[in-house]
C-alpha positions, 0 to 999 in steps of 0.5 A, a space after each residue: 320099592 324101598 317103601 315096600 321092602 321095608 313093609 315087607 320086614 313085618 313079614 321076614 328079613 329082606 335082602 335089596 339088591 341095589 343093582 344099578 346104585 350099588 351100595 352108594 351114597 345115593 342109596 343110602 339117602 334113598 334108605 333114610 329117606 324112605 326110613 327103610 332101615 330094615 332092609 339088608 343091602 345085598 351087593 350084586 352085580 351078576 345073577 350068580 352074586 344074588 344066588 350066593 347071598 340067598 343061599 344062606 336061607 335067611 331071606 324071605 323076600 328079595 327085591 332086585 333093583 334091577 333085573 334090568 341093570 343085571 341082565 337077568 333073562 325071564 328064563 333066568 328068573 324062572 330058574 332062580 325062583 325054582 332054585 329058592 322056593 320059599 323066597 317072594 321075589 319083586 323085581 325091578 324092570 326098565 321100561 321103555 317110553 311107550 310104557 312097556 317092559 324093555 327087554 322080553 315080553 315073557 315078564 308079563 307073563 311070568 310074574 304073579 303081579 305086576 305094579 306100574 308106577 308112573 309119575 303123572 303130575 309134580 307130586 303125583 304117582 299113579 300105581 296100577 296093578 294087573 295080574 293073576 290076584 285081580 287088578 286096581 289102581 290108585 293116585 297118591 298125591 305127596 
């Protein structure tokens, strides 16, 4: 995710909520070790804190890591990309170990796009995406 916040830099600035890890220790390594220096850490623990740091309309782009870990609702999602128009969102979703979302179905369908990363082998990720734009998957060994 990380990775491609920083990609999306090319594009416009790009607030990551760092939802579950805050902005720890932890998500600094993540930040160097994925050389995602262009993001800008946003800290959000509730909806309403991600409401206030987009307000300024700095932001192109928010990625929030999770919607999960903040309990954001479809239909708070729904309201949250009628509220910033002009914002891309790529949010974060638990999954449970059948591979499905946990939580409310309605994501599947309220989304453009949805990425499944899953980890198939020691240096292997699979990355599959379905949504309104077509579909593919890919492996990348690493």
């Amino acid at each position: 995710a990380m990775r491609l916040a920083q990609y999306l830099t090319r594009y416009g600035d790009v607030a990551y909520f760092a939802v579950e890890e805050g902005l720890s220790g932890t998500t600094q390594q993540k930040i160097k070790a994925t050389e995602a220096d262009d993001i800008i850490l946003e800290q959000a623990g509730k909806t309403e804190e991600v409401i206030e740091a987009l307000e300024n309309g700095r932001y192109s782009f928010a990625v929030i890591d999770s919607v999960s870990a903040l309990n954001m609702s479809a239909e708070g999602f729904e309201e949250l990309i009628a509220k910033f128009p002009k914002v891309s969102f790529l949010v974060i979703l638990h999954t449970t170990k059948s591979n499905d979302f946990a939580g409310e179905k309605r994501w599947k369908h309220d989304v453009q796009m949805i990425l499944e990363v899953t980890k198939t082998g020691e240096r292997t990720t699979k990355i599959q995406c379905t949504g309104r734009f077509g579909g593919g998957e890919k492996v990348v060994n690493y």
